[in-house]
KEZA-246386 format. One record per residue (C-alpha): z negated, y, x negated; chain; residue number from 1. Coordinates in nm, 4 decimals. Layout:
BEGIN
> Z | Y | X | A | NUM .
...
END
This chain:
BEGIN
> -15.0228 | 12.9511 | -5.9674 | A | 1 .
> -14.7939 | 12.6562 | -5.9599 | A | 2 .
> -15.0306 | 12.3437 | -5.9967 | A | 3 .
> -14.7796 | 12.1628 | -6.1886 | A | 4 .
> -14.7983 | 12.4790 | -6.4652 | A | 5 .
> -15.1913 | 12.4373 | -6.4927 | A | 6 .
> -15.1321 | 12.0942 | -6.5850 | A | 7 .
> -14.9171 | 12.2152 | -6.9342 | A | 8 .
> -15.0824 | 12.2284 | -7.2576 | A | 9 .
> -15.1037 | 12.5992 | -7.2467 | A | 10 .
> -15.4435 | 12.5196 | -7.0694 | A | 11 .
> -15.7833 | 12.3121 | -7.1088 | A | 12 .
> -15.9764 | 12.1709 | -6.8246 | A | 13 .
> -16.2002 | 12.5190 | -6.8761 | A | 14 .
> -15.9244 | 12.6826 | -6.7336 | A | 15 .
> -15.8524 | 12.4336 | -6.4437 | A | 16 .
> -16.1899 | 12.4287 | -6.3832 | A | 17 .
> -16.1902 | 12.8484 | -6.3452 | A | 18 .
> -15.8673 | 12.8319 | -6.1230 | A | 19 .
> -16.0624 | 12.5873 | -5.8645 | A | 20 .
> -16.3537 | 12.8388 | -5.9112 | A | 21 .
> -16.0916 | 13.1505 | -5.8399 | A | 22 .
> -15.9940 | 12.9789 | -5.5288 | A | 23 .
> -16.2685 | 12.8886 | -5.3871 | A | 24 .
> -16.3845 | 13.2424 | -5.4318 | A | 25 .
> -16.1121 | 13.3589 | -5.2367 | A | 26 .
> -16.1398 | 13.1434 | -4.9495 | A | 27 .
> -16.4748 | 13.2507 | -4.9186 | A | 28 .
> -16.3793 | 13.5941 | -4.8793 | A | 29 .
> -16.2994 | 13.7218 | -4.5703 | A | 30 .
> -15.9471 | 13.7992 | -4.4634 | A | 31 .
> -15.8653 | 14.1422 | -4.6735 | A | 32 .
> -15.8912 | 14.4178 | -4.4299 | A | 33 .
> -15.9360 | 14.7959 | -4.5263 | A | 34 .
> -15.8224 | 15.1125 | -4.4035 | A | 35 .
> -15.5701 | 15.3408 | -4.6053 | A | 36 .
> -15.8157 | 15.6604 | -4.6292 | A | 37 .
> -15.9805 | 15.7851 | -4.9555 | A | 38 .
> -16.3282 | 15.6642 | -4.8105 | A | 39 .
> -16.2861 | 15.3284 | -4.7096 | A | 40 .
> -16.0527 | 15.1830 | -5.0672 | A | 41 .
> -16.3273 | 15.3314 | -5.2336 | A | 42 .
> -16.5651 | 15.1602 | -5.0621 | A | 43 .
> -16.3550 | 14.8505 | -5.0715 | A | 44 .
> -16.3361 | 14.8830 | -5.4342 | A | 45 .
> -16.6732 | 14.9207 | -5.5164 | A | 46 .
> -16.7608 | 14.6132 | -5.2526 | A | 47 .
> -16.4970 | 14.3590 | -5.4956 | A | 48 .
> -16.6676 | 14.4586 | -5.8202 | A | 49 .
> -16.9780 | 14.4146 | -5.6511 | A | 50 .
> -16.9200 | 14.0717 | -5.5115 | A | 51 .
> -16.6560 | 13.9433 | -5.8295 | A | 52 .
> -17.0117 | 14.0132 | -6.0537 | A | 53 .
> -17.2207 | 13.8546 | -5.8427 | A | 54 .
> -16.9748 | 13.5575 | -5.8333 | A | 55 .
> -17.0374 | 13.5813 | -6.2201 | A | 56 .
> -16.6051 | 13.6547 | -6.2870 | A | 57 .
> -16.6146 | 13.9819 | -6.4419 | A | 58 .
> -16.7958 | 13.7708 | -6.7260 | A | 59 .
> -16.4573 | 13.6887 | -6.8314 | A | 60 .
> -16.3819 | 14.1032 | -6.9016 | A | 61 .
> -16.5907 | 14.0852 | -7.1746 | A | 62 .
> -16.6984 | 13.9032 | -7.4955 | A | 63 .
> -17.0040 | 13.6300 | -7.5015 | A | 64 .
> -17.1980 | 13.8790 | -7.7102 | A | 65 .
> -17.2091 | 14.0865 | -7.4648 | A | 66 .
> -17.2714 | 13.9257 | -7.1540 | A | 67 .
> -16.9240 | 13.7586 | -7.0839 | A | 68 .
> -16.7861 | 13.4162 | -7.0256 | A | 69 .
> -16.6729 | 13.3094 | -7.3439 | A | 70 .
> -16.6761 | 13.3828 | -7.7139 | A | 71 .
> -16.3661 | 13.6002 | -7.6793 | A | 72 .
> -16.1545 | 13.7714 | -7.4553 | A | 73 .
> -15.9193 | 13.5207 | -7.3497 | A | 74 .
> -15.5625 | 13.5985 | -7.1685 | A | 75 .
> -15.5322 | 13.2860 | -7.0014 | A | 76 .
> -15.8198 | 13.3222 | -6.8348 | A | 77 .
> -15.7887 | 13.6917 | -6.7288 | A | 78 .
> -15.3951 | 13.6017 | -6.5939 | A | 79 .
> -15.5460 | 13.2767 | -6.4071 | A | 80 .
> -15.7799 | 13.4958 | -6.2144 | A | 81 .
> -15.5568 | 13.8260 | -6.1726 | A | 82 .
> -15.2588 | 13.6048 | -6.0194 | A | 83 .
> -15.5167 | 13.4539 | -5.8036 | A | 84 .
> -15.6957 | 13.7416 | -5.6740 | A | 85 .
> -15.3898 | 13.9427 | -5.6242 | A | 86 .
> -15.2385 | 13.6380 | -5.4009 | A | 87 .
> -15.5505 | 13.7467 | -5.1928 | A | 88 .
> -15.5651 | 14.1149 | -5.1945 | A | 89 .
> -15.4032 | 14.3479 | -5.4690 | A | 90 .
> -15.7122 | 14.5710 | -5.3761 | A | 91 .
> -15.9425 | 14.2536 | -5.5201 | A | 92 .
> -15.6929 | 14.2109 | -5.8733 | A | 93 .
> -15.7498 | 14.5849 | -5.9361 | A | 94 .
> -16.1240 | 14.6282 | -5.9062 | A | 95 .
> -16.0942 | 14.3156 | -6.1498 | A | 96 .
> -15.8257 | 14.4475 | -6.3755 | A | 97 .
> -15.9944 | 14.7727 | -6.4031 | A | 98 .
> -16.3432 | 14.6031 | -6.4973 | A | 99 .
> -16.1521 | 14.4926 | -6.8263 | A | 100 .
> -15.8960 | 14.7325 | -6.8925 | A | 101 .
> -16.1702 | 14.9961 | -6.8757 | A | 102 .
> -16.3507 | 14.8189 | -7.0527 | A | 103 .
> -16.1599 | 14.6725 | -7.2909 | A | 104 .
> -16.1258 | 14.9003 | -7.6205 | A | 105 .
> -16.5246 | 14.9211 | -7.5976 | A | 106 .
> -16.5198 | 14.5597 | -7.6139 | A | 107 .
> -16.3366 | 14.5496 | -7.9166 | A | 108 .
> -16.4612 | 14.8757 | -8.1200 | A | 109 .
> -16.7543 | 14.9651 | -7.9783 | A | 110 .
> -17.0852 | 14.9885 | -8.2226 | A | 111 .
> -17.3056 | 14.7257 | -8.0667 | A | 112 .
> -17.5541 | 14.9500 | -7.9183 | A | 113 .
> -17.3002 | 15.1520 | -7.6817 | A | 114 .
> -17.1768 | 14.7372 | -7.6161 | A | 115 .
> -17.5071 | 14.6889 | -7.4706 | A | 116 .
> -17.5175 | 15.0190 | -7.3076 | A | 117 .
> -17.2420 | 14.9190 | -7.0823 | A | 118 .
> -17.0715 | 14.6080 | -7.1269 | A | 119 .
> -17.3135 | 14.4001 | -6.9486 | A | 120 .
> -17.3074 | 14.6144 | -6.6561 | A | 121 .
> -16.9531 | 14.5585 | -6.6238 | A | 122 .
> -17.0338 | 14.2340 | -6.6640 | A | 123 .
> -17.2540 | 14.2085 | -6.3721 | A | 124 .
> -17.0538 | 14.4243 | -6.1529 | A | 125 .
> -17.3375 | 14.7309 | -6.1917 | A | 126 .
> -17.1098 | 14.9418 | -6.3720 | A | 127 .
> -16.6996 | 15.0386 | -6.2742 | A | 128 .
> -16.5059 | 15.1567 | -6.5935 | A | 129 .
> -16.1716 | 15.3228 | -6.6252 | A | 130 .
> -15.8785 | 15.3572 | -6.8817 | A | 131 .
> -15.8057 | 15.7378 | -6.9186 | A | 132 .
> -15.4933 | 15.7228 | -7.1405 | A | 133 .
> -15.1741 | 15.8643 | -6.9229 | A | 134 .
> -15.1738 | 16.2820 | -6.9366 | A | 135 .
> -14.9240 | 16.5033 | -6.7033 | A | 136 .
> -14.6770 | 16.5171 | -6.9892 | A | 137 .
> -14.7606 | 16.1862 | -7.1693 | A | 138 .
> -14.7381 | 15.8390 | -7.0195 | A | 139 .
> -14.5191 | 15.5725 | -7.1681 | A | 140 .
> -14.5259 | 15.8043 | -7.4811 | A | 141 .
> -14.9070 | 15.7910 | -7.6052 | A | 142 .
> -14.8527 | 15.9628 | -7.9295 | A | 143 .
> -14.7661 | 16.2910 | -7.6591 | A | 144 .
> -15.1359 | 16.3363 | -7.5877 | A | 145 .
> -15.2490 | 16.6627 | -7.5706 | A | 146 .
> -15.6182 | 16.6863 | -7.4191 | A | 147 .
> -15.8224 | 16.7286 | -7.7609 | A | 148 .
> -16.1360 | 16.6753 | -7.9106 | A | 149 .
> -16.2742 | 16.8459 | -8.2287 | A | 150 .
> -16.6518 | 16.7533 | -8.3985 | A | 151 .
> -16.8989 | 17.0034 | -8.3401 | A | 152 .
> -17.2001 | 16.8936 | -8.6320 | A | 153 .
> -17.4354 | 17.1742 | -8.4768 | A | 154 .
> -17.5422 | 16.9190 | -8.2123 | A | 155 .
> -17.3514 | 16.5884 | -8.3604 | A | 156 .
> -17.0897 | 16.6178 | -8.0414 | A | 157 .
> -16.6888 | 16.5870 | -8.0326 | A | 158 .
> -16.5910 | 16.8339 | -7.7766 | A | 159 .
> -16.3158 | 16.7523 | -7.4994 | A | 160 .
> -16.0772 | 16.9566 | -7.3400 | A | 161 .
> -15.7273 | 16.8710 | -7.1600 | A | 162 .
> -15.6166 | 16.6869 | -6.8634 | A | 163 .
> -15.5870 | 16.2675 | -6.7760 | A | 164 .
> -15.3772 | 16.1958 | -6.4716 | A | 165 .
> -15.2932 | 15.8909 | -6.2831 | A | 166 .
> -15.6199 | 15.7314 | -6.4064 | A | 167 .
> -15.7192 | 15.4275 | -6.2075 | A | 168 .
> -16.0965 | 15.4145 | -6.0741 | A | 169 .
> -16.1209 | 15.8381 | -6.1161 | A | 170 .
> -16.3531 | 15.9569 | -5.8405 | A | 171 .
> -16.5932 | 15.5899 | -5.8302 | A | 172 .
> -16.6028 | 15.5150 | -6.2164 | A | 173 .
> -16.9467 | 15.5503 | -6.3893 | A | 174 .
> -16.7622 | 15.5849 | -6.7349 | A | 175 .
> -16.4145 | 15.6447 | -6.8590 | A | 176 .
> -16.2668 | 15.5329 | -7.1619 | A | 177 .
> -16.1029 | 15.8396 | -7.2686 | A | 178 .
> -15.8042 | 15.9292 | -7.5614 | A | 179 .
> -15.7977 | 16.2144 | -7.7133 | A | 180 .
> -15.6502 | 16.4064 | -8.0079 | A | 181 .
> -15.8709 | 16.4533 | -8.2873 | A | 182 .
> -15.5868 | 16.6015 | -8.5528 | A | 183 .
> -15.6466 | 16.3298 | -8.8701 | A | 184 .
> -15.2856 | 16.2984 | -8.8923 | A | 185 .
> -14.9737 | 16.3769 | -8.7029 | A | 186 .
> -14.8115 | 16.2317 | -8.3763 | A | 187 .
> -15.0058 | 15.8783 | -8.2832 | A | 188 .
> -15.2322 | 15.8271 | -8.6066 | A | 189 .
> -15.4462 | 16.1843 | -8.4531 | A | 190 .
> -15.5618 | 15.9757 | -8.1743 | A | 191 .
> -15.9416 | 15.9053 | -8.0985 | A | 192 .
> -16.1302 | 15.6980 | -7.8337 | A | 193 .
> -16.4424 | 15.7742 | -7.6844 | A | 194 .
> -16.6321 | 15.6581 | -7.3958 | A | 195 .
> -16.7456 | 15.9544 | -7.1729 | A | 196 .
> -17.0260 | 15.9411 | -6.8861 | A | 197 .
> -16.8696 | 16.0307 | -6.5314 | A | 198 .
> -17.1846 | 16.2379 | -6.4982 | A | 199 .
> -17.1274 | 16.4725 | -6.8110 | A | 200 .
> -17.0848 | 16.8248 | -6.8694 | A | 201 .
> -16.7667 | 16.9718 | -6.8431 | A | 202 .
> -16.5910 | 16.6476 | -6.6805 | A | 203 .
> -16.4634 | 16.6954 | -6.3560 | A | 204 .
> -16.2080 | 16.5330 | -6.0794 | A | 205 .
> -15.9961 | 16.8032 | -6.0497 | A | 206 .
> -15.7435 | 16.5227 | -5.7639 | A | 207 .
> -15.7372 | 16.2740 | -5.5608 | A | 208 .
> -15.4069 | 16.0912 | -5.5803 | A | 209 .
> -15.2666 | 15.8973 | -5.2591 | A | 210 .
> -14.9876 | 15.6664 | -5.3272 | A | 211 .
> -14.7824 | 15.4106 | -5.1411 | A | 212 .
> -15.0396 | 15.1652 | -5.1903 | A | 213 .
> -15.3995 | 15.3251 | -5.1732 | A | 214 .
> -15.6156 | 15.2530 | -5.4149 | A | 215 .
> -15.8981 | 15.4807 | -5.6461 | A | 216 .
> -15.6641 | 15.7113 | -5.7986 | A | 217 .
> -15.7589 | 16.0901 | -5.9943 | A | 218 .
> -15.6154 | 16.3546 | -6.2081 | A | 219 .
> -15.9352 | 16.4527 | -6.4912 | A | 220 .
> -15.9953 | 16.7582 | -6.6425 | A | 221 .
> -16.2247 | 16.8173 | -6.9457 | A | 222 .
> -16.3441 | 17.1349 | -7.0489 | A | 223 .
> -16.5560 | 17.1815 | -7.3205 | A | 224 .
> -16.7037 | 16.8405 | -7.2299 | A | 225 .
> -16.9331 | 16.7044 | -7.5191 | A | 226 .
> -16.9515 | 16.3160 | -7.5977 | A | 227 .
> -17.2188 | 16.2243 | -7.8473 | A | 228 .
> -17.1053 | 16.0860 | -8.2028 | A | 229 .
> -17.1954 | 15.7527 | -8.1055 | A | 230 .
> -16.9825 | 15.7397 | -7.8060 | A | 231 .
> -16.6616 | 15.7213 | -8.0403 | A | 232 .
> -16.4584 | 15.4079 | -8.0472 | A | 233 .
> -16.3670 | 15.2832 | -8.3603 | A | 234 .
> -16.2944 | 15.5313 | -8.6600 | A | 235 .
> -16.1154 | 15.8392 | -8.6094 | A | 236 .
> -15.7654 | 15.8731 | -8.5598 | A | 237 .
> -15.7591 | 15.4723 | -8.4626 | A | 238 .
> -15.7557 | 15.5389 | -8.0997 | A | 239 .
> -15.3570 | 15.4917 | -8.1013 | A | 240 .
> -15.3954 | 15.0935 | -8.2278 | A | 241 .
> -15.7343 | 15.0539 | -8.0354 | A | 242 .
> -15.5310 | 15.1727 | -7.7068 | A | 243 .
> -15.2042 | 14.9581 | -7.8047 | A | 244 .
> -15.4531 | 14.6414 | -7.8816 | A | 245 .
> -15.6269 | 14.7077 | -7.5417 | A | 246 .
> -15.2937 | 14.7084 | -7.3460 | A | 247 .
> -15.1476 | 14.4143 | -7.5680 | A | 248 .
> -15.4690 | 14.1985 | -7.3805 | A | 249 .
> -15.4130 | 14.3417 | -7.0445 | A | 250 .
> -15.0483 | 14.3852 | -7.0028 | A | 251 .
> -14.9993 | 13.9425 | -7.0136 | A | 252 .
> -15.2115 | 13.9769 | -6.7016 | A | 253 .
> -15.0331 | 14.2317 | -6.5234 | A | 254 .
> -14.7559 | 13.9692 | -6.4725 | A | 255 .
> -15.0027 | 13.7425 | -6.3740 | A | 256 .
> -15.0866 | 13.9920 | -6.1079 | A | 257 .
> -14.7154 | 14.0506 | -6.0169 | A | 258 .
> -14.6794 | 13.6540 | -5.9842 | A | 259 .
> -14.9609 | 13.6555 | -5.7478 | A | 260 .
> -14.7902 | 13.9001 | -5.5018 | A | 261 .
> -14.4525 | 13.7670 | -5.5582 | A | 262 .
> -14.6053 | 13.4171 | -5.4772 | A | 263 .
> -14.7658 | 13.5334 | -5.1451 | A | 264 .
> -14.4367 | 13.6702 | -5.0487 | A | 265 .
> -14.2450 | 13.3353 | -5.0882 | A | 266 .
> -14.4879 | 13.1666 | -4.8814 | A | 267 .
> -14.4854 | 13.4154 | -4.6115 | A | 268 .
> -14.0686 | 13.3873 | -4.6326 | A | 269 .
> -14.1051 | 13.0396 | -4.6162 | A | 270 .
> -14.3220 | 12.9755 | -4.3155 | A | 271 .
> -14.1757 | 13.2527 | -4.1469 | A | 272 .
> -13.7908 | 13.0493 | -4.1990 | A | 273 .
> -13.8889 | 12.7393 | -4.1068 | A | 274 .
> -14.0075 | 12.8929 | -3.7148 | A | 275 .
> -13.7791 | 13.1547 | -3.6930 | A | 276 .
> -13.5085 | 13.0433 | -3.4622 | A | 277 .
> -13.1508 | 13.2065 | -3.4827 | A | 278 .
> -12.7985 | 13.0690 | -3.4765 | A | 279 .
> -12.8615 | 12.7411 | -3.2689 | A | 280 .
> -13.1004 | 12.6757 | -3.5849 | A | 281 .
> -13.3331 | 12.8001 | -3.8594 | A | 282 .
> -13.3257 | 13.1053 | -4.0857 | A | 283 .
> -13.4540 | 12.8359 | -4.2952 | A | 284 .
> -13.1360 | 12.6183 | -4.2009 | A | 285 .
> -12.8567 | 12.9203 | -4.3256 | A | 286 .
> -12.7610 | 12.8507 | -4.6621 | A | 287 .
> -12.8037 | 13.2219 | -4.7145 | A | 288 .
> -13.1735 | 13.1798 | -4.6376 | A | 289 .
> -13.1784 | 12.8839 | -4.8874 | A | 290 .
> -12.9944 | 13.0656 | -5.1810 | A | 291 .
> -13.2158 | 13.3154 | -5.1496 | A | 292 .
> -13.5731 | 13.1740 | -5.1512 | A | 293 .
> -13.3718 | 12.9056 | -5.4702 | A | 294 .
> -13.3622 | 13.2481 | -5.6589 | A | 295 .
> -13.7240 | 13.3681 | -5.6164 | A | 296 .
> -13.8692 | 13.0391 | -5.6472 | A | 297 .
> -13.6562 | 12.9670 | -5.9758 | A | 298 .
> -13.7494 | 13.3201 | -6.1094 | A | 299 .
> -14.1045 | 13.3287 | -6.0717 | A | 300 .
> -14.1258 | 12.9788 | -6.2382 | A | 301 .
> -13.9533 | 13.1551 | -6.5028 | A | 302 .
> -14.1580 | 13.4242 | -6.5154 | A | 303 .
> -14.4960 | 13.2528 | -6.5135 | A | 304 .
> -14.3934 | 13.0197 | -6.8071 | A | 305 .
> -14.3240 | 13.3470 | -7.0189 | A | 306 .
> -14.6562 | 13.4695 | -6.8771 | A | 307 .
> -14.8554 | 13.1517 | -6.9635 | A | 308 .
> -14.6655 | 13.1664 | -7.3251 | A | 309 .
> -14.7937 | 13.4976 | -7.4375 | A | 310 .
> -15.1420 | 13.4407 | -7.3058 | A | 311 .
> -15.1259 | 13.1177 | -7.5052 | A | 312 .
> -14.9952 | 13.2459 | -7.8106 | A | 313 .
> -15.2115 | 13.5193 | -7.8424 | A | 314 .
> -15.5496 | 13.2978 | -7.7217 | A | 315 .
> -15.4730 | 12.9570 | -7.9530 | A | 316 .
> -15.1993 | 13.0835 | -8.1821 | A | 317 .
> -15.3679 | 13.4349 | -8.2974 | A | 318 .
> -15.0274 | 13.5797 | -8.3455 | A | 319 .
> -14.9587 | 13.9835 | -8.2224 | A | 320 .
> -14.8142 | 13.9193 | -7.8599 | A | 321 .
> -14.5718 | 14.2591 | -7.8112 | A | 322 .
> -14.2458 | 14.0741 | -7.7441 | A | 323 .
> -14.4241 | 13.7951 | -7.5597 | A | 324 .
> -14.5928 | 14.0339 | -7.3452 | A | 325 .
> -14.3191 | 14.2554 | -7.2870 | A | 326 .
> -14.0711 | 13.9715 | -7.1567 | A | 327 .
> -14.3914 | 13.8302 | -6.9255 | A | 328 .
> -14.4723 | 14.1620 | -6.7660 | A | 329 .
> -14.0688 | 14.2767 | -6.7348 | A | 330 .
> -13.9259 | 13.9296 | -6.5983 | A | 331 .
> -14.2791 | 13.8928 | -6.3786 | A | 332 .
> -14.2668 | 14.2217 | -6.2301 | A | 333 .
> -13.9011 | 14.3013 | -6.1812 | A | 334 .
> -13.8733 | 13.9319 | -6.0460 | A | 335 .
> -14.1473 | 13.9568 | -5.7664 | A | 336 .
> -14.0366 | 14.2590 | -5.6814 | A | 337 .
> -13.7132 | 14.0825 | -5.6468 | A | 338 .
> -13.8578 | 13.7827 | -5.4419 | A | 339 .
> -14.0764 | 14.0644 | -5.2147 | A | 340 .
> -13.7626 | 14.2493 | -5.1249 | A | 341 .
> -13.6199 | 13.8740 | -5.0419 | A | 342 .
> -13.9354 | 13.8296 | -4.8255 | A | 343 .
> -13.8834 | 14.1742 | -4.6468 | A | 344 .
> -13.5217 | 14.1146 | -4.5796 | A | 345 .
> -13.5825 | 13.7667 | -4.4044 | A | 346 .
> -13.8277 | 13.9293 | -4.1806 | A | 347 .
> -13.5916 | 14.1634 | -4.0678 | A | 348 .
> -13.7096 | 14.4506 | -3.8726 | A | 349 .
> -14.0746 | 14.3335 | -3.8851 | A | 350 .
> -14.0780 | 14.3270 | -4.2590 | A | 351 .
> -14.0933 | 14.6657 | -4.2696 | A | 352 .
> -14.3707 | 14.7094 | -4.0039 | A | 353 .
> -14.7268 | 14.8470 | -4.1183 | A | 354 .
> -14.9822 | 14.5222 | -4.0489 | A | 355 .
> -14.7314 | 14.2855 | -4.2005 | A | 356 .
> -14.8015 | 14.1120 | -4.5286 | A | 357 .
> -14.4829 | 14.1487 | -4.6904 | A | 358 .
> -14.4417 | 14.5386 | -4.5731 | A | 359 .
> -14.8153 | 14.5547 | -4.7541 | A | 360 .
> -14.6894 | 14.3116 | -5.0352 | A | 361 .
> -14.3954 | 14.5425 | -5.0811 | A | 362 .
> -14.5718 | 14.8562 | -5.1228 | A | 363 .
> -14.8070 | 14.6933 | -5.3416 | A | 364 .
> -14.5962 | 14.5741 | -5.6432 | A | 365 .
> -14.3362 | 14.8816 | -5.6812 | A | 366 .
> -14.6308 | 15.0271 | -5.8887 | A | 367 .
> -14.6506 | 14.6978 | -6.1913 | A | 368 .
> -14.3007 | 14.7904 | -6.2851 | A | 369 .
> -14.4684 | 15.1390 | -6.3970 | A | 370 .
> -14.8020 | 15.1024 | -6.5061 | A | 371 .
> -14.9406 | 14.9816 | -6.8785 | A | 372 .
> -14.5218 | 15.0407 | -6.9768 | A | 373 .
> -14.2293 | 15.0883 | -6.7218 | A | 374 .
> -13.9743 | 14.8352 | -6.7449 | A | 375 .
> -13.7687 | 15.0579 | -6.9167 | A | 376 .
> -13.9827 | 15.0065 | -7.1876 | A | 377 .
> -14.0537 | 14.6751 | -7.1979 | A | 378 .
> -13.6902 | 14.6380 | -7.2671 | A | 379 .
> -13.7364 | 14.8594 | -7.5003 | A | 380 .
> -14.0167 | 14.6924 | -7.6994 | A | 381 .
> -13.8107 | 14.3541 | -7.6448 | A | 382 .
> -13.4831 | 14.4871 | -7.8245 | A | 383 .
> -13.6941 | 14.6353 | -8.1313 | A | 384 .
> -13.8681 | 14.3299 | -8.1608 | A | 385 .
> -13.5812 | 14.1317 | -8.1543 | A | 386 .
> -13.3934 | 14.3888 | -8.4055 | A | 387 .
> -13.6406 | 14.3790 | -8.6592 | A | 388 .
> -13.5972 | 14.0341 | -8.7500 | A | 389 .
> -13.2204 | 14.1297 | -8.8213 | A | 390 .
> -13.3414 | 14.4233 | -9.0418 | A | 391 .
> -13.5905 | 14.2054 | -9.2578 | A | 392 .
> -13.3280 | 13.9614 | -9.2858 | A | 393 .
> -13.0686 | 14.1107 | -9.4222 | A | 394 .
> -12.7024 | 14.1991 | -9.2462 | A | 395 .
> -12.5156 | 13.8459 | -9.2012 | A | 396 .
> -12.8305 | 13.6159 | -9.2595 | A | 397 .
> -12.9671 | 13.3640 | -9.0236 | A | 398 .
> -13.2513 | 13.6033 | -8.7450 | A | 399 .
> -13.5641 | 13.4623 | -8.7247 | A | 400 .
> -13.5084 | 13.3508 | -8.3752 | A | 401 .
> -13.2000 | 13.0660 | -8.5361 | A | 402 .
> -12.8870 | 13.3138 | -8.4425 | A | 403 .
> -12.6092 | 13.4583 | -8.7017 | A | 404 .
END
């Protein structure tokens, strides 16, 4: 991150004192090198949690009470060390990211014996969770699920049965936090959470998914998989608010992520213009060359104030963070995506060369303008934020925000 953003008021010297901790973390790592095959970003992935435990920075995925850093789960911190990491190695941010993601609704409405079950395994790096929320017909639209669970009080089990796709970590996780619908109520209030043993009955990877940037990727299938009573997150039917809580944590940090890659990619523009010689000059002479790099440097400053604000408001000022996070993760991720494509461009030809770091950078953040809410709706969520204020103020009164 930008030193001279660190220095705002948004932070403490705890948090300076983690970013200098981050970095020299990363510099101690060596430079990030792993194949593309299933095998080996497995085995890459399961190395980071490994060594990010040892380091003791998967503390911060999880409350004090439960082995973690701090009292609470605290934004800044997680965005601090996810735009770090992924200026490293995207490969690095997700076996972080996942660590508290898949964690996270344990963390907050888990019964304190499954807490200390798991959560200071993830805490140690012992343990690799997952999310399992997205189904083939339900992604941006949770209150579509349709893999189901119903309580069976012969044996004091909720049985599962559907499908989870796209589900980060499937095939190395050692638990999943799964959604399912358990019928209290229509639509999203029918919604339960339940943490489910990669090892049980009737739980299967049914696919390895490959995408443009590899990383641990599976379609689940359940079927007539049974997940003890005490294994249930929360009451039932509060799985919709648990998941939209979890994501309202996590989803600050994704732009923190997408700043990190975004960041990499100006640098590697930058160095790159300033020795390439073309034109009896510089690229980094062409005023073309200038007005571009003015745009992604200007935007991701943007961006990683709105970032920095919703992690902020949510940590210090307690307040619900949905329009905060919203703006952060659209302006952050549409914006680095902007300053990659930039970075690609400049290259020229060799941008788009496997081995390059922008070619690598650009494959990496197409997927943060999809995951934990496309852009599409993060506008979305922005608009109806925005709108309600009008509504609870009346036609022709003065919004919330100081308009007419």
């Amino acid at each position: 991150m930008v030193q001279s953003t660190l220095e705002l008021p948004f932070f403490d010297d705890g948090h300076r004192a983690l970013s200098a901790a981050a970095e020299a973390f990363v510099e101690s790592l060596p430079t990030a090198r792993h194949g593309d095959s299933q095998a080996e970003v497995d085995q890459a992935c399961r190395d980071h949690v490994k060594s990010l435990g040892g380091a003791g920075l998967l503390r911060y995925c999880v409350r004090g009470i439960d082995g973690g850093a701090l009292a609470e789960l605290d934004s800044r911190s997680l965005c601090i060390l996810r735009q770090r990491f992924a200026h490293h190695d995207a490969l690095l941010d997700f076996a972080f990211a996942m660590q508290g993601l898949g964690s996270g609704a344990l963390s907050l409405a888990g019964e304190s014996a499954l807490r200390a079950a798991y959560l200071p395994r993830v805490a140690r790096g012992q343990a690799i969770a997952a999310f399992a929320l997205s189904e083939p017909n339900a992604g941006s639209d949770v209150a579509a699920l349709e893999c189901r669970a119903f309580f069976d009080a012969a044996d004091g089990c909720y049985v599962l049965d559907g499908e989870k796709t796209f589900i980060s970590n499937g095939g190395i996780a050692d638990f999943y936090t799964v959604f399912a619908r358990t019928g209290e109520a229509p639509g999203a209030r029918g919604l339960t959470a339940f943490v489910v043993d990669a090892e049980s009955n009737g739980l299967r990877i049914a696919e390895r998914i490959e995408v443009a940037a590899p990383h641990p990727l599976a379609r689940l299938s359940f079927e007539a998989c049974r997940v003890p009573l005490t294994h249930r997150l929360g009451a039932p039917g509060g799985g919709f608010k648990l998941s939209m809580m979890t994501l309202d944590i996590f989803r600050t940090s994704v732009a923190a992520a997408a700043l990190g890659l975004g960041r990499r990619a100006v640098e590697e523009a930058s160095r790159h213009a300033v020795s390439r010689r073309m034109f009896g000059a510089t690229l980094a002479d062409l005023p073309v060359a200038q007005s571009s790099l003015g745009d992604a440097v200007m935007h991701l400053d943007a961006a990683e104030l709105l970032t920095y604000r919703a992690a902020y408001v949510r940590d210090v000022q307690g307040r619900r963070t949905t329009s905060e996070a919203a703006m952060a993760k659209l302006a952050a991720t549409e914006w680095a995506s902007s300053a990659i494509d930039t970075a690609v461009q400049m290259f020229g030809g060799r941008g788009v060369c496997k081995g390059e770091i922008v070619e690598r950078l650009n494959r990496e953040i197409r997927a943060l303008r999809i995951y934990e809410g496309a852009s599409e709706v993060q506008r979305l969520i922005i608009a109806r934020e925005h709108l309600r204020g009008y509504a609870t103020a009346g036609a022709g009164t003065r919004s919330p925000n100081g308009g007419t």
